[in-house]
KEKE-3310 file (N, C-alpha, C; in steps of 0.2 Angstrom, whole numbers, plus 5000, padded with zeros to 4 digits):
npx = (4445:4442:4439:4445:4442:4442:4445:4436:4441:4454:4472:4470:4466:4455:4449:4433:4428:4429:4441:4434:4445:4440:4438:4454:4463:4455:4438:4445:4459:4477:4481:4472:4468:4477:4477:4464:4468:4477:4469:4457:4468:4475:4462:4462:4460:4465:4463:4464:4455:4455:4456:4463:4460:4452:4454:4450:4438:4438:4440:4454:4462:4469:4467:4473:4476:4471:4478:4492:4491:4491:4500:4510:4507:4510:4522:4529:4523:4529:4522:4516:4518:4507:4496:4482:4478:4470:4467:4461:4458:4456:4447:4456:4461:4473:4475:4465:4452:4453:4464:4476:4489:4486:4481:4493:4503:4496:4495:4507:4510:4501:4507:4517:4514:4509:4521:4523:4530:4520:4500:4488:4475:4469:4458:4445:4441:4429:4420:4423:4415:4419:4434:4440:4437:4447:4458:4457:4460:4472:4480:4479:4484:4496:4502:4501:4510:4521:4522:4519:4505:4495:4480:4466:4451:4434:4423:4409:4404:4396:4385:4384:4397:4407:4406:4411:4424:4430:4427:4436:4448:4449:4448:4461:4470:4475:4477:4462:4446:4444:4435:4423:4417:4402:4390:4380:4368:4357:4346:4348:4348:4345:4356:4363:4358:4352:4355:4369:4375:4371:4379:4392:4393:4392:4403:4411:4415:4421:4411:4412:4404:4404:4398:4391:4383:4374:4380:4380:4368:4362:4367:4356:4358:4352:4336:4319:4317:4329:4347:4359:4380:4389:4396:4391:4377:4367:4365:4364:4351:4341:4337:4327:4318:4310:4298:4304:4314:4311:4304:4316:4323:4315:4315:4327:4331:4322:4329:4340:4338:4335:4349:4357:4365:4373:4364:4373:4381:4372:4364:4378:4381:4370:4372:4384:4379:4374:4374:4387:4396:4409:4416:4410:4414:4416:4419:4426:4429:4433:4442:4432:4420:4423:4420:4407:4410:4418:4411:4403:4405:4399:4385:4374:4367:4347:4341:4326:4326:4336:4325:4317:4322:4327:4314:4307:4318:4311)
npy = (4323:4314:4322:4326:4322:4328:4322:4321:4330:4328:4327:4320:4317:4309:4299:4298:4285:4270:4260:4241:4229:4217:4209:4201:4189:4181:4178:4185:4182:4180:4186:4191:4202:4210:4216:4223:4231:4240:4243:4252:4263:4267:4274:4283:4284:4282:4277:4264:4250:4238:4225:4218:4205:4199:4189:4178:4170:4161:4144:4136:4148:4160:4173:4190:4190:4197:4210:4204:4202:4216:4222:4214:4220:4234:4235:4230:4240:4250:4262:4267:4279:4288:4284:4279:4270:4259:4251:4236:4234:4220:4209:4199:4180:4179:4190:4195:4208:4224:4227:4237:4231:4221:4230:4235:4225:4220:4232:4232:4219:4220:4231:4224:4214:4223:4230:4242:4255:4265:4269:4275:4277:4269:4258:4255:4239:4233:4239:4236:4234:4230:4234:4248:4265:4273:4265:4263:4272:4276:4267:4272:4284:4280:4273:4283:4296:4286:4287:4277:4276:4286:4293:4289:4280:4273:4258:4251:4253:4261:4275:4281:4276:4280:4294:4295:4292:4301:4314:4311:4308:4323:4329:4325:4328:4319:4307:4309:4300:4305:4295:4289:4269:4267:4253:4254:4259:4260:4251:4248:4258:4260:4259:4269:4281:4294:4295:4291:4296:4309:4312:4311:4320:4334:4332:4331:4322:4312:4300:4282:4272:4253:4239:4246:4245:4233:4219:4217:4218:4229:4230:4228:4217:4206:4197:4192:4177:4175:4167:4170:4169:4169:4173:4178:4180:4174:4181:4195:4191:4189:4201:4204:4197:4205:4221:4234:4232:4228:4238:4250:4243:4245:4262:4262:4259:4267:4278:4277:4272:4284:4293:4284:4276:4262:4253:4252:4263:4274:4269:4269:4284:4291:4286:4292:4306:4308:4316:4318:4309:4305:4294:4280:4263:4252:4233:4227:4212:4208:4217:4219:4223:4234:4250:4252:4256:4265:4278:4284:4298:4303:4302:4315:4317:4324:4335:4329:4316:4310:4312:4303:4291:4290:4290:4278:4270:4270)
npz = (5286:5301:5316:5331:5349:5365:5378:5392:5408:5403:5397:5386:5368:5358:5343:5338:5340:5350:5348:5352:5357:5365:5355:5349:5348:5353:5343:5333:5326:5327:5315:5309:5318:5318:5304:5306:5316:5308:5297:5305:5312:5299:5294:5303:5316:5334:5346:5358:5364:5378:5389:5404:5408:5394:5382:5396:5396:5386:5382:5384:5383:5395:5399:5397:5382:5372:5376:5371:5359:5353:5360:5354:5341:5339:5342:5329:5320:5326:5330:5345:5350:5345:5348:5359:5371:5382:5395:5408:5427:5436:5433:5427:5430:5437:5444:5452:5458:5468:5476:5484:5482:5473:5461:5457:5454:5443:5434:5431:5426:5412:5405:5403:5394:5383:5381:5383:5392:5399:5403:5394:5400:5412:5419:5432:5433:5434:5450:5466:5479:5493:5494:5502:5493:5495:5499:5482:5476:5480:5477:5462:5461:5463:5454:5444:5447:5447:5433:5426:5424:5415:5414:5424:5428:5429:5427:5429:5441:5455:5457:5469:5475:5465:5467:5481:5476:5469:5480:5487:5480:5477:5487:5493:5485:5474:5462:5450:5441:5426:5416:5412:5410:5405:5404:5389:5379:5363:5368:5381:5391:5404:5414:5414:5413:5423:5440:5439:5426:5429:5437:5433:5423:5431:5434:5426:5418:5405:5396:5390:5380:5381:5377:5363:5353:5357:5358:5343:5340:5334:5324:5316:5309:5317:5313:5313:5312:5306:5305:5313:5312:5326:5340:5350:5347:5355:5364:5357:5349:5360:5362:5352:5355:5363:5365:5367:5357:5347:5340:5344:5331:5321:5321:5318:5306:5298:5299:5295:5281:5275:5277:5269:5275:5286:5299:5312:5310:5313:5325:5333:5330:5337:5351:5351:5352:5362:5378:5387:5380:5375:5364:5360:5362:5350:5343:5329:5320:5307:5294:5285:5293:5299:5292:5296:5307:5310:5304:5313:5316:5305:5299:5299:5312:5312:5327:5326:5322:5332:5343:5336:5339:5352:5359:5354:5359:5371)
capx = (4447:4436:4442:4450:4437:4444:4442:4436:4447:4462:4475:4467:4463:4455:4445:4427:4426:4433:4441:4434:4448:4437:4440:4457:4465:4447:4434:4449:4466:4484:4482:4467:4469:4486:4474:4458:4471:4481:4464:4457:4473:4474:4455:4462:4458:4469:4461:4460:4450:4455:4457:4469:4455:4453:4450:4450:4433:4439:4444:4462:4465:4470:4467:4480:4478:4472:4486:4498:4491:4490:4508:4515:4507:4514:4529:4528:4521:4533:4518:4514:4517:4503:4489:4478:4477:4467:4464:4457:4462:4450:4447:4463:4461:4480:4475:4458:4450:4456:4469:4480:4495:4484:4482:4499:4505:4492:4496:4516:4507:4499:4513:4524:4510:4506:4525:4524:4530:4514:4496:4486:4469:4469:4450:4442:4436:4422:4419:4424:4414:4422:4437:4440:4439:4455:4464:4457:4464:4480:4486:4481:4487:4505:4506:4501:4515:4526:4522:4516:4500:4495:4475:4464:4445:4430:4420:4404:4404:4388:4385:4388:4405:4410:4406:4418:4431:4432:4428:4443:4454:4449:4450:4470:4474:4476:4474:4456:4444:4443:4430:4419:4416:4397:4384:4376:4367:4350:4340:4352:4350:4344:4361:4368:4355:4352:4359:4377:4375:4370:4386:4398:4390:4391:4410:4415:4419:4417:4407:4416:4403:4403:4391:4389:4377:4370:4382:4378:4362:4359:4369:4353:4361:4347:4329:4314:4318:4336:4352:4369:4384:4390:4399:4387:4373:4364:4365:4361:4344:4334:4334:4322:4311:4306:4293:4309:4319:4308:4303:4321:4326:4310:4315:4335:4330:4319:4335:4346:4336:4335:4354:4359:4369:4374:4360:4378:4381:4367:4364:4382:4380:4365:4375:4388:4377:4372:4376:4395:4398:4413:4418:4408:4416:4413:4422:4426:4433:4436:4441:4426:4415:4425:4417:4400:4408:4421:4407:4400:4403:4397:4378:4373:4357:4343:4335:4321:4331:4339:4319:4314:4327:4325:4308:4308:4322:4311)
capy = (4318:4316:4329:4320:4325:4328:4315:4326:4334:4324:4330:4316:4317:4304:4299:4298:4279:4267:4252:4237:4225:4210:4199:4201:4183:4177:4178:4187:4176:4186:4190:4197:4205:4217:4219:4225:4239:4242:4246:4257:4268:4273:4278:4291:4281:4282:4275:4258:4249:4231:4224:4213:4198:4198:4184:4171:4166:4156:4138:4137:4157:4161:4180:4194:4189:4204:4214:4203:4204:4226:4226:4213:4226:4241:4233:4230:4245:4256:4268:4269:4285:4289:4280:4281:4264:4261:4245:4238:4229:4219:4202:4194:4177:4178:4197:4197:4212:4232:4228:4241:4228:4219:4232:4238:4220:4219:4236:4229:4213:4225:4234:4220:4210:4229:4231:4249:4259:4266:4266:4281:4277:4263:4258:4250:4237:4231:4239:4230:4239:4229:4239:4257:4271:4275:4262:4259:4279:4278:4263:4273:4289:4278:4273:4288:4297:4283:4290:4270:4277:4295:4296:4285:4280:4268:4255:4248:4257:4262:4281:4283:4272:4285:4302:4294:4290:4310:4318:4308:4313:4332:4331:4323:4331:4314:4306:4309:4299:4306:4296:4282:4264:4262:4249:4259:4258:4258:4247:4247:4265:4261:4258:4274:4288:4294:4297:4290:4302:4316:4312:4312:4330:4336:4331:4334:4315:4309:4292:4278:4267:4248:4236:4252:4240:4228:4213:4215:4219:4235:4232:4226:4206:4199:4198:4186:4170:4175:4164:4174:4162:4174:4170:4183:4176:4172:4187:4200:4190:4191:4209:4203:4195:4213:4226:4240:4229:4228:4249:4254:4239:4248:4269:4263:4254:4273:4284:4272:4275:4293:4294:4278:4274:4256:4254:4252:4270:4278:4268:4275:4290:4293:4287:4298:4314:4310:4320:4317:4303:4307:4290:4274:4257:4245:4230:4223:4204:4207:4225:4221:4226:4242:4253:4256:4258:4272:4283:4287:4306:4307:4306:4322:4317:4330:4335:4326:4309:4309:4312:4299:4285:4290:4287:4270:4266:4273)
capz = (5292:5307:5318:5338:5355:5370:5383:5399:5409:5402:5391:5378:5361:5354:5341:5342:5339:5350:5345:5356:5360:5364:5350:5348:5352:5352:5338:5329:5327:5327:5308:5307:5322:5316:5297:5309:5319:5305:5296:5309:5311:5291:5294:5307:5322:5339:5352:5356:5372:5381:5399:5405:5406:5389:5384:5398:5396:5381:5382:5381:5384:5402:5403:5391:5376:5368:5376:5369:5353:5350:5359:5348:5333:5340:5342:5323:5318:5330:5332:5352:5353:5340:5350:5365:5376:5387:5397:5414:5431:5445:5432:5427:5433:5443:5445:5454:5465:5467:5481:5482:5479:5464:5457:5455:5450:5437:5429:5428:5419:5408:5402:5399:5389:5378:5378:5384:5397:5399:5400:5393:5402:5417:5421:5435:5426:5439:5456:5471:5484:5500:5496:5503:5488:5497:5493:5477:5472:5485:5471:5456:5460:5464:5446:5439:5451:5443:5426:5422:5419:5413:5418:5428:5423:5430:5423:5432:5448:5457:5460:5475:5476:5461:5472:5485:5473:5467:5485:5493:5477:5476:5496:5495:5479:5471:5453:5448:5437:5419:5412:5413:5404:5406:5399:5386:5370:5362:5371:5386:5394:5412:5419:5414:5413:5430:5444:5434:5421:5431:5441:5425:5419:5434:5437:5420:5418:5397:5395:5384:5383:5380:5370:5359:5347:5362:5355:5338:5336:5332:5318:5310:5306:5320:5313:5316:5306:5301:5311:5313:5315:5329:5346:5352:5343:5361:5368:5354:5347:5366:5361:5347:5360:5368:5359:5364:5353:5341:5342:5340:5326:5314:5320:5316:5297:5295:5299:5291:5275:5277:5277:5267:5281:5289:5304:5316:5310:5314:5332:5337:5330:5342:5357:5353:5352:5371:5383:5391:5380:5369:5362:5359:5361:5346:5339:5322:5319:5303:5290:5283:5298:5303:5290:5297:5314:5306:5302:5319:5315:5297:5298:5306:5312:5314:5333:5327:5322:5339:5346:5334:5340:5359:5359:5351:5364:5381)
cpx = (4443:4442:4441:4443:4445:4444:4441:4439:4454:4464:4473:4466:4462:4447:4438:4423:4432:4434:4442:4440:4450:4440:4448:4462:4459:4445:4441:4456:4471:4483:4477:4464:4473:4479:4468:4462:4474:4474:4460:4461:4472:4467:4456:4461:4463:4468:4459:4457:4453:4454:4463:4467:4453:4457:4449:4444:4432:4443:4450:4464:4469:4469:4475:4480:4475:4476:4491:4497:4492:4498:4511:4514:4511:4521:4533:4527:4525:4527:4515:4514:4510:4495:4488:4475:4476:4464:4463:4460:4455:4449:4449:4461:4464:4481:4467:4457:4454:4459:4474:4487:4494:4485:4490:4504:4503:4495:4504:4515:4505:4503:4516:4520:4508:4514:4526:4528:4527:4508:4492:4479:4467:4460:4450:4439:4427:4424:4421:4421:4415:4430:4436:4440:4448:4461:4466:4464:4471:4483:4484:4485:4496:4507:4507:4508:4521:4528:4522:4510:4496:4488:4470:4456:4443:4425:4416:4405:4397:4391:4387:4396:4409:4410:4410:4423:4434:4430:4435:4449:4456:4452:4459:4472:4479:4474:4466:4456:4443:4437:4427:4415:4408:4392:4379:4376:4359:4345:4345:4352:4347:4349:4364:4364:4352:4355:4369:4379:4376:4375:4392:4396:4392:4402:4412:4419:4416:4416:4411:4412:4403:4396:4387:4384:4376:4372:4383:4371:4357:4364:4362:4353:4354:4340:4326:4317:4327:4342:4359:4374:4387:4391:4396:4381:4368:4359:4359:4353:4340:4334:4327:4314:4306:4304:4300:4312:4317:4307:4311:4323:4321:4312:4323:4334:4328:4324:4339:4345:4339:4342:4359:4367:4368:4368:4366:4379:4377:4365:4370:4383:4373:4368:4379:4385:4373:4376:4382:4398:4403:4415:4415:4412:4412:4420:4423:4431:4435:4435:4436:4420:4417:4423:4411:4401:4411:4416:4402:4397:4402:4389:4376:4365:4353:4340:4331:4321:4332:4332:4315:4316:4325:4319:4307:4311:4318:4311)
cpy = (4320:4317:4324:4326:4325:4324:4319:4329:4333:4329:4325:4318:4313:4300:4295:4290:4274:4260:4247:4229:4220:4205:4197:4194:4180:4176:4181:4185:4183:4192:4194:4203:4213:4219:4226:4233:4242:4246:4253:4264:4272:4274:4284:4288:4281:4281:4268:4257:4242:4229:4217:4204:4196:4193:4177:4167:4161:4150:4137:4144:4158:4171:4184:4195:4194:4209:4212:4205:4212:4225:4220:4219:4232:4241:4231:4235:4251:4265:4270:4274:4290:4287:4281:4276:4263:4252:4245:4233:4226:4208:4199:4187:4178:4184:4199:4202:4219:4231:4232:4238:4223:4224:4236:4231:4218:4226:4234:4224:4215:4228:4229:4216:4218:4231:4238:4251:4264:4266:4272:4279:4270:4263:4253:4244:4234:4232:4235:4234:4236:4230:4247:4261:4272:4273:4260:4266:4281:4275:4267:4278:4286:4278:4276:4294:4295:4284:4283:4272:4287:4297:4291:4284:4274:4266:4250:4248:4261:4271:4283:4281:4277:4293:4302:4295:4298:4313:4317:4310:4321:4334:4331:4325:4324:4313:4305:4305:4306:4304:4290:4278:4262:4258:4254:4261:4260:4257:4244:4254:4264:4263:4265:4281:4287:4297:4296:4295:4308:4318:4314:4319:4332:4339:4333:4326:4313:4302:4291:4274:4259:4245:4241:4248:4234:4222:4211:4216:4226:4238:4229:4218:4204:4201:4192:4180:4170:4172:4167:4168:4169:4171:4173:4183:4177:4178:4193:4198:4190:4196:4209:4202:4201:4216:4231:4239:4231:4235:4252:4250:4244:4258:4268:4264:4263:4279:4281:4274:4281:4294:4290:4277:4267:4256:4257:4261:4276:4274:4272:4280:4293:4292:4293:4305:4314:4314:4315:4310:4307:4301:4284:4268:4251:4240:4225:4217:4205:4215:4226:4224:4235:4248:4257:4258:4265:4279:4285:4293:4307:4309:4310:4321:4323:4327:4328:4318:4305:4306:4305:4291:4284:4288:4280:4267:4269:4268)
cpz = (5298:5313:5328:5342:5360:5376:5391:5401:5408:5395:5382:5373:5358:5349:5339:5341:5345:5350:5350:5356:5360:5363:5348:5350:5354:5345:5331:5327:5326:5320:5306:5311:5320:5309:5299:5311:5313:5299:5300:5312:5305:5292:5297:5315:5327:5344:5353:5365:5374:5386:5398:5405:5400:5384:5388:5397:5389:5381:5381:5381:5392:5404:5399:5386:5370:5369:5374:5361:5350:5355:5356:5340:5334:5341:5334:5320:5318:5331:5340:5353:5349:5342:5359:5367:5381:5390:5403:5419:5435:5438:5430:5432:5441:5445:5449:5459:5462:5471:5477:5479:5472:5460:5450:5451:5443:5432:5427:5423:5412:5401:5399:5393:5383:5376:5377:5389:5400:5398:5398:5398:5404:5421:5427:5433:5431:5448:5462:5479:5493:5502:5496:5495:5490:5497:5488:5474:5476:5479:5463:5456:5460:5456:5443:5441:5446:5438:5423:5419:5419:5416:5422:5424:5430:5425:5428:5438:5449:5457:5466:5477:5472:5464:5479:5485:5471:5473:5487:5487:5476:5484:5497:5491:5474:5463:5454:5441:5431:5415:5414:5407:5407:5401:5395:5381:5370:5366:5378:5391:5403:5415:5419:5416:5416:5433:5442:5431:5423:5433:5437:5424:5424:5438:5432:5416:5410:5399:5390:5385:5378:5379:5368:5355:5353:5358:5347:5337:5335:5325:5312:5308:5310:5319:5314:5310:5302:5310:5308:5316:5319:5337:5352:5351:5349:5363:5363:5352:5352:5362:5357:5350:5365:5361:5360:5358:5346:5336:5338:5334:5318:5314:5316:5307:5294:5294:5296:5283:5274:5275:5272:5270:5283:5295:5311:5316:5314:5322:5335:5336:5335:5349:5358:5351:5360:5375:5389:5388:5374:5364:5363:5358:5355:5343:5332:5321:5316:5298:5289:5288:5300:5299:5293:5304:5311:5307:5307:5317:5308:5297:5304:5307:5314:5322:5333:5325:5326:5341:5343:5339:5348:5361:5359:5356:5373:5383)
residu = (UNK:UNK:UNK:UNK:UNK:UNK:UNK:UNK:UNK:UNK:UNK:UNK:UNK:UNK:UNK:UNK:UNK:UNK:UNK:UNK:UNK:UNK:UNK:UNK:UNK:UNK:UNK:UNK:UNK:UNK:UNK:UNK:UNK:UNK:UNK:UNK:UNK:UNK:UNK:UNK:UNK:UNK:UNK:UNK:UNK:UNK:UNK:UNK:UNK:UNK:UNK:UNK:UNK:UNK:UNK:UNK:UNK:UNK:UNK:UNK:UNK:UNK:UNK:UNK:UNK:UNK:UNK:UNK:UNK:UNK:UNK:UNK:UNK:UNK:UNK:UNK:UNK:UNK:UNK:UNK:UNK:UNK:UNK:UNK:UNK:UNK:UNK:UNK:UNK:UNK:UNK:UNK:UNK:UNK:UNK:UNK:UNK:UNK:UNK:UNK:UNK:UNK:UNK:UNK:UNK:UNK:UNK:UNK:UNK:UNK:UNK:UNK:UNK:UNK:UNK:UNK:UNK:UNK:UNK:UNK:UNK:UNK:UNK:UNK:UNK:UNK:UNK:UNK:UNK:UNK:UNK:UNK:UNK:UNK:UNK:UNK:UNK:UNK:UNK:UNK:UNK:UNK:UNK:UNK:UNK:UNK:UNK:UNK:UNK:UNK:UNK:UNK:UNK:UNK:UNK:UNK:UNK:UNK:UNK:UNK:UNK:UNK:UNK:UNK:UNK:UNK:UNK:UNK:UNK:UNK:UNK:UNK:UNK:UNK:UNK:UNK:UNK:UNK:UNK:UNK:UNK:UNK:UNK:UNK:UNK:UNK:UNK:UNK:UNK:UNK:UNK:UNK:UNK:UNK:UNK:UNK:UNK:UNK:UNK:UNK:UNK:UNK:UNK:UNK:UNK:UNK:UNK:UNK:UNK:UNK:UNK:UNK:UNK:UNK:UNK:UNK:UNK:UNK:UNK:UNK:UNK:UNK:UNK:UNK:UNK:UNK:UNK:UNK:UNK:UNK:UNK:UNK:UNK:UNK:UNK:UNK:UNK:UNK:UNK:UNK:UNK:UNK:UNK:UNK:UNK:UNK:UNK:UNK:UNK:UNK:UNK:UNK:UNK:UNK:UNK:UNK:UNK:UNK:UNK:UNK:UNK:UNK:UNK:UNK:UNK:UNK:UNK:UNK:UNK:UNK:UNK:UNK:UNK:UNK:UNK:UNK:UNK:UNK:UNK:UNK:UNK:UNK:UNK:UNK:UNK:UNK:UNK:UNK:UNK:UNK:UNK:UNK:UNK:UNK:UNK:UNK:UNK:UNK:UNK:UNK:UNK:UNK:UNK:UNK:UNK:UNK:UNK:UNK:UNK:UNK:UNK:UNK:UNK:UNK)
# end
């Protein structure tokens, strides 16, 4: 069985795949949503990912509905105490911003749509830098105090607004960030390696990062002349239209080989051999997809594997 990480300075345990959300009450309806979780547990899996916004940007959704879908299952299942949840607050339609009083409204919403009484890992989900650090961390520390929510976390925050947020908690002896959700993948590394990274290393802070496959396309599905029915479809084929794209789609296919591994495998098996990254966000529609994410930690890629892929992706 693959063996649980630690999530930074947190008392977490969770394992080294995390399951994206997203599509849940989207791309994926109730029933195949519960088959999707209920699949990724019996693999070993314990860690899921969502946000509260999720998915309003679907006609007919309003924002929740992937929280409501994973706490009607764990409400089913009776397993909550077995899993490690982790969602986010700032863009909720009826919940917008990091005010100290939003935020605390929105984690009550939270709770009541997951059907928990706690959250294991509460994220920022989008900076809001015309509020105070002080008052984004006065309202987390409150909930965590409350024993609503257990560790804290950020997600798309600049460096600097993040070396504020940990001075002013280490200063007040407040709830500290644990870990950070940055953009980061293959053919996506600008945002994160840098001054982010260094800052995470430096703090002790674990990466969980999103669009671990850029959309879907570093599963391999988008080649020149081939159409993916894909609600993502957009997004993942630009990749195609750059030489990076095209560089790492020909090193993955070579390592892919090599290991006779999914291409998906072998992309997030590369993210998760970076540096401060314990957990890669991906997600699967349907069972049939959650195989090639599963196996993050099986192929042991060689040094010069890593060396091969990171080139391809400069």
């Amino acid at each position: 069985m693959t063996s649980l990480r630690t999530l930074g300075s947190s008392g977490l345990r969770v394992f080294p795949l995390a399951l994206g959300g997203n599509v849940f009450g989207w791309t994926a309806d109730r029933d195949r949503s519960f088959a999707v979780l209920d699949a990724y547990v019996a693999a070993g899996g314990n860690f899921l990912d969502t946000a509260d916004s999720y998915s309003a940007w679907v006609e007919g959704n309003s924002g929740g509905e992937s929280e409501t879908v994973i706490g009607e299952w764990l409400a089913a299942r009776g397993n909550r105490a077995d899993l490690v949840i982790a969602t986010k607050v700032s863009q909720h339609p009826e919940y917008p911003g990091l005010s100290a009083g939003n935020i605390k409204a929105a984690a009550d919403a939270s709770l009541r749509r997951l059907g928990t009484d706690h959250i294991d890992l509460y994220y920022t989900h989008f900076d809001r830098p015309e509020v105070p650090v002080e008052e984004i961390i006065g309202a987390l520390d409150e909930l965590v105090t409350a024993g609503k929510v257990r560790y804290i976390a950020a997600s798309n925050i600049s460096p600097e607004r993040l070396a504020r947020s940990l001075e002013f908690s280490e200063r007040e002896g407040l709830a500290r960030y644990v870990a950070l959700q940055p953009h980061y993948n293959l053919v996506s590394r600008d945002t994160y390696e840098g001054p982010l990274r260094d800052l995470a290393e430096r703090s002790g802070l674990a990466a969980v990062p999103y669009y671990g496959l850029a959309s879907g396309f570093l599963t391999g599905k988008y080649r020149p002349g081939v159409e993916v029915d894909s609600a993502r479809a957009g997004r993942a084929a630009g990749y195609l239209e750059s030489e990076r794209g095209r560089r790492v789609l020909a090193a993955l296919d070579e390592v892919a080989e090599a290991h006779d591994a999914p291409l998906a495998t072998v992309a997030l098996a590369w993210l998760a051999a970076q540096p401060t990254v314990v957990a890669p966000i991906a997600s699967a529609r349907t069972v049939e997809q959650l195989p090639a994410l599963l196996g993050v930690a099986e192929p042991a890629l060689t040094p010069q594997e890593i060396t091969k892929l990171t080139d391809a992706s400069a």
